[in-house]
Each structure stands twice: as C-alpha cells, then as structure tokens.
N, C-alpha and C positions, 0 to 999 in steps of 0.2 A: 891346389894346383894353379901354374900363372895362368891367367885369360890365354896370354901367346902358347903356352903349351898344350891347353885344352881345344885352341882352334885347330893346334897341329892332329891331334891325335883325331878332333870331329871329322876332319876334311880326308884323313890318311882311311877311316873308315868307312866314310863315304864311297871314294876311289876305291876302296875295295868291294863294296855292294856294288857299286857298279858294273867293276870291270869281272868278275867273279868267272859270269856264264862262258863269257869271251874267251878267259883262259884256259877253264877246263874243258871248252871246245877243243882246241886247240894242242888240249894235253890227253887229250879222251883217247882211249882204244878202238873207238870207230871209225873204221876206214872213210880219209878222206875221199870228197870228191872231186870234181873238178875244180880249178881255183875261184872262176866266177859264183857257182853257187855257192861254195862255202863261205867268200865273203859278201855274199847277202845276207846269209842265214848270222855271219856276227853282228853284220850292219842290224840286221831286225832283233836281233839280243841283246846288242846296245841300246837302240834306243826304246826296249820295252824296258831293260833293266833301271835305264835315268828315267822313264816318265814315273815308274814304282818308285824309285828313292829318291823323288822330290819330296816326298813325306817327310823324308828325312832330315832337310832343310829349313822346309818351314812349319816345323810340328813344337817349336816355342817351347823346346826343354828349360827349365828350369837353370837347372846346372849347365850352359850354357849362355847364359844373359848376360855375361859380363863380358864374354869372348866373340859375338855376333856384332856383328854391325844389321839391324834388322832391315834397315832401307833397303841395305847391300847385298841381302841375303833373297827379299821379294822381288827386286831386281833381277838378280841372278836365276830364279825361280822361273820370270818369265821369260828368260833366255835360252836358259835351257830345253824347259818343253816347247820352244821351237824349234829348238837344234833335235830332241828325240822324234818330233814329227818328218824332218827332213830326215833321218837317219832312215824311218819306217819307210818313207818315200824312197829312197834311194833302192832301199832292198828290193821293193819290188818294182823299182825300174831295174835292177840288174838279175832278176828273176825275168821279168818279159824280156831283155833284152836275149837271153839264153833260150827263153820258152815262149814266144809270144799270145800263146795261149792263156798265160797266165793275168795277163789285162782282162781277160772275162772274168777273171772271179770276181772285181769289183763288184759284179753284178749280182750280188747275193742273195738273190732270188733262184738261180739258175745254178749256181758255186754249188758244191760238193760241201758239206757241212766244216770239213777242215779249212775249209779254203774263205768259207764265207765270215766266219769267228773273226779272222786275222781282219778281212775287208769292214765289218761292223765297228770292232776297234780303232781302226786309220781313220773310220770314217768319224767316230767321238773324239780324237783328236784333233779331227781337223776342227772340228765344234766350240773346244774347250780353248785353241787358238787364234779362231774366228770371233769367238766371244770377248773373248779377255786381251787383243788387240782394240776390237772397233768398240766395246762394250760402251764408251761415252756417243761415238758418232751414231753409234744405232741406240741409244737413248735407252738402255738396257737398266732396270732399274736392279742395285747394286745386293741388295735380300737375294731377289730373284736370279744373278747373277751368281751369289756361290751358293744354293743350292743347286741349279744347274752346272756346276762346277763338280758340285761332290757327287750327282748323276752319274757326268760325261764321265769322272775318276772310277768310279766303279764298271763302268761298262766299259771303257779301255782294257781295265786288267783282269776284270773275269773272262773278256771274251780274247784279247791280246794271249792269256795264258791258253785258253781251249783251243786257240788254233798253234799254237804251241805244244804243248802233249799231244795233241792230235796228232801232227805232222810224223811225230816221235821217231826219228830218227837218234841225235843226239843226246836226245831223251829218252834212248833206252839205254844212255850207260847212266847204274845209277849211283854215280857221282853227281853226274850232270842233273838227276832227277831230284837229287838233295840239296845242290845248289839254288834250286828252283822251289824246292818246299821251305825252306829255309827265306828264301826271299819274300815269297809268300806269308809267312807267319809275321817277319818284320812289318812288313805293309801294310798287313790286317792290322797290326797289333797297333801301329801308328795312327792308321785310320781311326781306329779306336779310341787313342788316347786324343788324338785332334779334337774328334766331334763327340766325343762321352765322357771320356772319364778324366781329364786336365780341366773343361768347364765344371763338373761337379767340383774338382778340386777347390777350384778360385770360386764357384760360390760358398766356401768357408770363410770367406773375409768382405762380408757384404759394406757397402757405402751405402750410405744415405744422403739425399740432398742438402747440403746448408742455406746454399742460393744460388739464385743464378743473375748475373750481373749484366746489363749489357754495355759491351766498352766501344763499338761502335757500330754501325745502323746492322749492319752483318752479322759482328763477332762479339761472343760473349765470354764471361770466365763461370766455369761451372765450379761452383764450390763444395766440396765431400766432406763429410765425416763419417772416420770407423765405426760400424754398427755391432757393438759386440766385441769386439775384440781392439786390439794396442794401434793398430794399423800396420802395413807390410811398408820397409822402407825401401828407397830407390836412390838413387844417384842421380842425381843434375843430369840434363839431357837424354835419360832413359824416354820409353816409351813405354804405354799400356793399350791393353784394347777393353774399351766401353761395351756394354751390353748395358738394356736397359728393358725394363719391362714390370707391371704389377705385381705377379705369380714368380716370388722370388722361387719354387720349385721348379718352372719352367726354365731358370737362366738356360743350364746348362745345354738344352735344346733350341736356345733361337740362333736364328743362322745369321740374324743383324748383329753384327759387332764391329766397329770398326777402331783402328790403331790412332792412338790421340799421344804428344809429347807433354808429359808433366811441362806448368809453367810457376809453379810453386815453387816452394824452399824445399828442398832434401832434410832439413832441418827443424820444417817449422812442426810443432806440435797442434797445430790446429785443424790437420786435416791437409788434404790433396785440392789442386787446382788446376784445372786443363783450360786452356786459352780453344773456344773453339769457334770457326766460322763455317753458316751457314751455308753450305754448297750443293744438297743431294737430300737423296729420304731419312736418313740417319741423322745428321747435324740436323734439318730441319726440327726434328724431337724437342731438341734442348730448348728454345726460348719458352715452348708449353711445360716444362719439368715446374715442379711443385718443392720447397722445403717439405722435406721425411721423405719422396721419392724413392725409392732402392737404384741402387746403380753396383753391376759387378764389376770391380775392374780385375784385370788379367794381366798382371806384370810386376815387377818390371823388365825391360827388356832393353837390351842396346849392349856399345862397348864405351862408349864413350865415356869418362871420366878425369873429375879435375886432379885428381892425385896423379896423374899418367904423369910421367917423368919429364916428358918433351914439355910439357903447358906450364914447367914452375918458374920458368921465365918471364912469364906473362900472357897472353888471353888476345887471341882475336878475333871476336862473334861477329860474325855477317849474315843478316837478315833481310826478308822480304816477305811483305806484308805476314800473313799470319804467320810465316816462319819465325817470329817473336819470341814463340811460346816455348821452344828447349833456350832461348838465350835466356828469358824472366828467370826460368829457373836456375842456371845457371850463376847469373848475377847474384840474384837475392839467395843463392845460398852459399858465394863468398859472401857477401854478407853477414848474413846472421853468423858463418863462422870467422868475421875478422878476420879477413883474408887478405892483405897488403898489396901482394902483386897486382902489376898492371894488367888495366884491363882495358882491351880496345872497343866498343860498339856500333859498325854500322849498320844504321838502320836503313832501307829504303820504301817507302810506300806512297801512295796516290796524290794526297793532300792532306790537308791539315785535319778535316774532317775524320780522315780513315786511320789516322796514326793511332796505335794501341799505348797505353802504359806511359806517356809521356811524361808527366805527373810523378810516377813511380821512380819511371828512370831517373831523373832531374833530384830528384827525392835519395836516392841510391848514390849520390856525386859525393855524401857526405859522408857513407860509409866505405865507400868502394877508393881506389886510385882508379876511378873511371874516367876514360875519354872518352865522351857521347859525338860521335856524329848523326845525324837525320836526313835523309835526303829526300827532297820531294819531288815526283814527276810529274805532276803539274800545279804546282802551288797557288791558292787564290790568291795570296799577296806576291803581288809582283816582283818585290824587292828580298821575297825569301830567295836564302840563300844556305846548303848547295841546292841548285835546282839540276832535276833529272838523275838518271840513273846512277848506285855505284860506280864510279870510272875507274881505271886503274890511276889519272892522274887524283883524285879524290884522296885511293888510298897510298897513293906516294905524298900527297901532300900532309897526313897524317901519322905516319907510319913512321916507329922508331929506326933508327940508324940499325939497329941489332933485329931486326923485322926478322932479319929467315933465323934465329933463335927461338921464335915464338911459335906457339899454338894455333890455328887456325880452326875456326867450327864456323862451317856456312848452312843454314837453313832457306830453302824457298823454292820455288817453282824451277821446273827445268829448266828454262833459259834462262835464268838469271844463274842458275849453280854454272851451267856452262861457262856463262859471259864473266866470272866470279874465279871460277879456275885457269882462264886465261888471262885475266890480271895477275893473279898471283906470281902463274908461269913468267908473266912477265917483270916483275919485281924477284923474280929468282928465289921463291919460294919453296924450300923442296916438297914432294909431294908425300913424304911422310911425316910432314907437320898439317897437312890440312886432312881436318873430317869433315865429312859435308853429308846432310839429310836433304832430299826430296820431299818435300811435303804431300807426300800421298803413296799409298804400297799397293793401290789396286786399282 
C-alpha cells in the first residue's frame, strides 16, 4: 500500500474512533434532552473519546513508518490533548451554566461518586497538560515526566469512563455501551502495545556500542553495531528511539527512551550512527557509554524519503546546529549510492568551534553535486564569511533559477524552522515541497 494511501485510511479511522460515541448519541433511541445538556454531554464524549485515541497516534505502528511524519504526529499529539481538555472544560461549563450546582462537584470530596470520577479525571488532565507544556520551565526531569504521563493516562480513563457509565443515561442503549467497550479494548490494547509488548519486540534487534566520538564540546556520534542479527534497515532522514541500560531483559520496561535522527548512511554496512547532543538526563548517558554497551533502538520511523518524486530534481537541506544529524544521513547515503542530482546544504551554527562534520561534508564535494553553504553567528574570525543567520537573501543568493522544483528538508530549533519557512514563503516555494523536523518530540 502507498504511504499517501495508508495515511488516508490511519486518519479516516482515527476520525471514526473519535467521532463514534457522538454519532450513536445522536442516532440512539433515548429520548433527547434539552439542547444545552445534550451538547455537553457530546462536548464531554468528545473529548474523553480524543484523549483515549491519542494512543492511536502515537503508539509507533510499524506499518505505518513510512506514512507518518513523526514530528508531525507528537506535535499534533500535544495539541490535541489540549483541545480534549478544553472540550471537558467546556462540558461542564455548559452543565453549570444549566445547573449551577454542578460546580460543586469539582469538590470531590463532598461529589456524589458519579459526579466525583468525571471531577478526578478533568482534574489528571489538567496534570498531564500542565506538565507537558511547562515540563522544561518547571525543571521536570524528562524519566520522571512520562512515567507521570502514563499515571495521569490511566487515571483519566478509568476514572473519565466511571463517571461515564455511571451517569448512564446514554449508556443504557446498548449500542452506545458497545461503542464504549469497543473503545475501551483499543486503548488497553494500545496501552499495552506502547509500554509492553512493541519494546519486547525491538528488544529482538539489540545494538551494541562501537564508539562513541566526540565531534564537539557538546555533541557526540554514537556508533552501533547489530548484536545478533543483519541489522533493521531505515531510510535517510528516519528516526529511532534509544533506550539504554545493562539488564538487556529490563529494556522493554524502562520509561527512558528518547527519539534520536539516524546520521549514518541507509547504506552503510557498518552499523548505525546517531549524531547526539548533550542537553537533559538521557543524552547526558552517552559521553559515559563504553564499546560492547547494549543499546535498543526502536525504528525506524518518519515519511521522509529520497526516492519521493517531488526531490528527484534536486535537494535542499537546511540545518541548525544539531539539526545536522537527518541531513549526514541524508548526504552520505546519496553518496554511497552515486546519487548525481543536486544537492543544496545550508548549514547554520554558533562558530567555528560548534560546527559538526565539516571535514565530512567538504569530504562529500567529491562524491556528491554538492553545494555547501555554512553560516556562522558569530564567527571568531572576523573576516568569516556568510556571517549570521540563514537569510532569505543567503538563500536567493544561492538558490537555482528552478528552486520551487526542488525538495526542501529543514531541521532545527523552532525558531529557526519558523524564520526558515518564511524565507522560503518568500522565494515562492510551495509548501508541498518543504518537510521540516523540530528537533525535539517532548
């Protein structure tokens, strides 16, 4: 099946887990009510329906890896369980607004047990939104953040559903009560496959250390080889998630794993290579790692790919600092495949000191139709030149005459992806030639 067809059919089934409870409200034999309550009671079936089938997004199906955008997808992730929190909100502002009585149940100490379930779950959403917006500003460490994640998740919808069948009006027609068991089994079922039984899987393809490099004061290249088996292959620009730990039996249960971009060849037979820099409890690991070390990886993942039809024109990677790491790969695996088409490079980072792979890249001019640019923001030699940020005149002044024929792939911090797609916009680039990664999903 194409990626485009399979993302059609993920998303058409998604919107129906969703929308499901809503309809057979609406279609159910139980005499409506008034119209305010009734649309609370969807407002609060909507958004218990979308906080449960977030699983569904980001539960890292296999057979969907080529048709994800996964940035796109933890992105949308955390937008969503905003939008169900406000929906839960909404409900029962338009339940007080009818009963005002019903503002005391927040109080779940004093609530009616149906009444208090629903208040305990609003109350772990707000948790699970409070956490995973300020989670940096309040110095949350990132282990400790999703297992209080997968907490706040289970006390949402055990207690989101109790005060649900409780209430049971609508849920005594039992259509409605099947739509609802049926959700329920998905959710467990995903729950399941997230935190048990998809990490036993990927501990069948264990890594081991080769080395670990450092390329500058920060950022290192951690080098893999297959332990046991041929190794799992990936496509340029994919992603994996790291797990790391002594008691390779333990993988499947640690809740540290975080999402890293291949910076290797797709090609090379030596093994895997993730470009990584130093920022949190997890990357801090890496520069202590040892050669023979165990390392699970869990991928690959993404849509990105250089065979996509739009990029056989040519290539244009935009980088920021460790955002490097999907363009190396990228590069070095036109590369090794004798790949002709052009290819653009900009790179931008701090100084001379912090630039990654320069060496490499420069190295790569002879196998590639590479055009390298570099750009420094604040360069120790005075007389480097371009100085300062990607500009858009940078990339006019670069950029072939047939530019909006071409491929675009941007990697790097949010403001730069911003400041990046309003260049482009401005050179009339359309916006189904640019893919762009975030360098970070949490």
């Amino acid at each position: 099946m194409k990626p485009s067809t399979k993302r059609i059919v993920f998303y058409f089934v998604y919107l129906v887990l969703v929308l499901l409870p809503v309809v057979v409200m609406f279609l159910s034999p139980i005499p409506k009510r008034d119209w305010l309550r009734d649309l609370a009671v969807a407002l609060g079936y909507l958004g218990l329906s979308l906080a449960g089938t977030q699983l569904v997004a980001v539960g890292r199906l296999h057979f969907m890896a080529d048709a994800l955008n996964m940035d796109r997808v933890y992105n949308n992730h955390h937008r969503i369980s905003l939008l169900s929190i406000f929906l839960i909100f909404v409900h029962l502002f338009l339940l007080g607004i009818r009963n005002p009585l019903v503002l005391g149940f927040l109080n779940v100490a004093k609530a009616p047990w149906m009444f208090a379930a629903g208040s305990i779950a609003l109350f772990g959403m707000l948790l699970i939104g409070i956490s995973s917006v300020l989670r940096k500003m309040l110095n949350i460490n990132y282990t400790s953040w999703l297992v209080w994640h997968d907490i706040f998740t289970i006390v949402i919808l055990i207690f989101g559903l109790a005060h649900l069948f409780k209430v049971d009006y609508f849920t005594g027609d039992p259509l409605m009560k099947a739509v609802w068991w049926l959700l329920i089994a998905v959710w467990a079922f995903l729950f399941l496959w997230i935190r048990v039984i998809h990490p036993i899987l990927a501990y069948r393809y264990p890594y081991k250390v080769a080395s670990v490099i450092q390329e500058s004061g920060d950022t290192y290249s951690l080098h893999l080889s297959p332990l046991g088996h041929d190794g799992v292959p990936f496509e340029a620009g994919q992603i994996a998630w790291l797990s790391l730990g002594k008691n390779r039996l333990l993988w499947p249960f640690v809740a540290s794993r975080n999402p890293f971009s291949y910076s290797g060849s797709s090609e090379s037979k030596e093994g895997l290579r993730f470009s990584i820099k130093v920022v949190g409890d997890f990357t801090s690991k890496i520069p202590d790692l040892k050669p023979g070390d165990h390392v699970c990886v869990d991928g690959p993942y993404g849509a990105f790919n250089t065979h996509d039809p739009r990029a056989q024109k040519g290539l244009v990677l935009i980088a920021g600092g460790i955002g490097l790491a999907p363009v190396m790969s990228i590069v070095n695996t036109l590369a090794d495949r004798g790949d002709k088409r052009p290819v653009w490079v900009f790179y931008g980072d701090l100084n001379e000191d912090t630039v990654l792979y320069r060496e490499e890249l420069e190295a790569l001019k002879s196998r590639l139709n590479l055009n390298l640019v570099i750009a420094l923001e604040k360069p120790k030699n005075p007389d480097y030149v371009p100085c300062g940020y990607i500009s858009k005149q940078l990339l006019g002044e670069h950029l072939p005459e047939n530019k909006t024929e071409l491929m675009y792939f941007i990697c790097g911090p949010l403001p730069m992806l911003k400041a990046i797609n309003k260049h482009l916009d401005f050179h009339g680039i359309p916006k189904t030639q640019i893919k762009d990664e975030k360098y970070e999903m949490a």
